[in-house]
C-alpha positions as CSV (number, residue, x, y, z in Angstrom):
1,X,-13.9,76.8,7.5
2,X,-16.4,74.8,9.6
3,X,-19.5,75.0,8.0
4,X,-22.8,73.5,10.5
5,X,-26.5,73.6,10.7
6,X,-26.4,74.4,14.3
7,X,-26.1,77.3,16.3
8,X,-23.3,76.8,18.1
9,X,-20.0,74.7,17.4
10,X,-19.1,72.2,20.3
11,X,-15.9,73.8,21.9
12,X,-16.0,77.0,20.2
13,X,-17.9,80.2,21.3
14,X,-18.7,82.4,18.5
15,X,-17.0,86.3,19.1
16,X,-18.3,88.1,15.8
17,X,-21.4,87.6,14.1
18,X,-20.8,89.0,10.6
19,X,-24.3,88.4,8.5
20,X,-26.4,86.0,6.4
21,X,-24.6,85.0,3.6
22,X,-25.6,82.6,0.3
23,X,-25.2,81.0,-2.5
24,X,-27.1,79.7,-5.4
25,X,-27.0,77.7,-8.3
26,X,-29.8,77.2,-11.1
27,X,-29.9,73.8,-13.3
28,X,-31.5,72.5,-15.9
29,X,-32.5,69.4,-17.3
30,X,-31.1,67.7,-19.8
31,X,-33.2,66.4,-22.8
32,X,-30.6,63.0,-22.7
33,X,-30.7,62.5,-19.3
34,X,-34.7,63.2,-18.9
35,X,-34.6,60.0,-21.6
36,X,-32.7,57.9,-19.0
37,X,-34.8,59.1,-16.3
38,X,-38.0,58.4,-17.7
39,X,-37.0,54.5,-18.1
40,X,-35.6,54.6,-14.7
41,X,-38.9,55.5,-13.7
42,X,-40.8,52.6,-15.7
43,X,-38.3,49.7,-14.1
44,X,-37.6,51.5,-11.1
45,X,-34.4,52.4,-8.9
46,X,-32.6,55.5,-8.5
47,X,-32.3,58.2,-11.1
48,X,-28.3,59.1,-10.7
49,X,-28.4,61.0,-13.4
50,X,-30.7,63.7,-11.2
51,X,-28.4,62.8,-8.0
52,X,-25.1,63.4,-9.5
53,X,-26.8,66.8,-10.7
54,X,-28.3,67.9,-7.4
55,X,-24.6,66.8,-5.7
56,X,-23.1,68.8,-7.8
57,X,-25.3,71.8,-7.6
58,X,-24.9,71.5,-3.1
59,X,-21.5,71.9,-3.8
60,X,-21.9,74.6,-6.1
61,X,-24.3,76.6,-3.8
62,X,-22.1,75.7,-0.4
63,X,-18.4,77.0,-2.6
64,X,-20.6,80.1,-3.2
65,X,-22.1,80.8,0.3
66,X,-18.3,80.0,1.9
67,X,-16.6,82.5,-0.8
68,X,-18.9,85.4,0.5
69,X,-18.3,84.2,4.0
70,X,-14.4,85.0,3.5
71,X,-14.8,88.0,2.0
72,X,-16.8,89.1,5.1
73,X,-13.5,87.8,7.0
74,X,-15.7,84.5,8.9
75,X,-14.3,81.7,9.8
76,X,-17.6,79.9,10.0
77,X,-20.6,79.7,8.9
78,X,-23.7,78.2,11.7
79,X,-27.6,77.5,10.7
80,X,-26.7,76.8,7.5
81,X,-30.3,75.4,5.9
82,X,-31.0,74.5,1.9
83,X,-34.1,75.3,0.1
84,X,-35.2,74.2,-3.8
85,X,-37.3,76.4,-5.9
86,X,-38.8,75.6,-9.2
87,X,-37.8,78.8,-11.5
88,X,-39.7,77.6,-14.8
89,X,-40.4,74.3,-16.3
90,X,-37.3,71.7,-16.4
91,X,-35.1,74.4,-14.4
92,X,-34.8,74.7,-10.4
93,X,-33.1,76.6,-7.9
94,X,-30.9,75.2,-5.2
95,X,-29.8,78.4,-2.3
96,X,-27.8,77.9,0.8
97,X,-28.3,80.3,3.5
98,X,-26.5,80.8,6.9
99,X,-25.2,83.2,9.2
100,X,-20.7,84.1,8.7
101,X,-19.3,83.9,12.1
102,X,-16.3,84.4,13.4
103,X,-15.3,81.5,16.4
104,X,-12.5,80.8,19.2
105,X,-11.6,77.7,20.6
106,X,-13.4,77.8,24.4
């Protein structure tokens, strides 16, 4: 499945738009890693803790939103665009969004 951000796929033309489909994960902190965090932030550099956890949570979201493309029988999925949400203290939301397509080779 070829998964962009675009609208269009270099060398493909799309034949079938099927719909906006998602997917979503929600996280929380972790009291251990918030410790680790918090003296990353006193001596400085990154926190991987935090970036491990958002990687993970991309993935997550993009498996999601590329299971309910299939379903819809895409092969594709174009304008694919992330957004983060805080859903209550310590917790946020990471959702994928895109439109399932279904594309030829020109």
């Amino acid at each position: 499945m070829i998964i962009v951000t675009t609208e269009s796929i270099a060398g493909h033309r799309v034949v079938r738009t099927l719909g906006l489909v998602r997917g979503n994960t929600i996280r929380a902190r972790h009291v251990g890693k918030d410790i680790l965090a918090a003296f990353r932030n006193i001596v400085g550099g990154e926190i991987s803790e935090y970036t491990k956890m958002m990687a993970e949570s991309r993935e997550q979201s993009l498996d999601r939103m590329m299971s309910e493309a299939r379903e819809l029988g895409a092969n594709s999925v174009i304008n694919v665009r992330f957004t983060t949400s805080m859903v209550m203290q310590g917790a946020a939301e990471l959702l994928v969004t895109g439109t399932a397509v279904v594309i030829e080779k020109n």
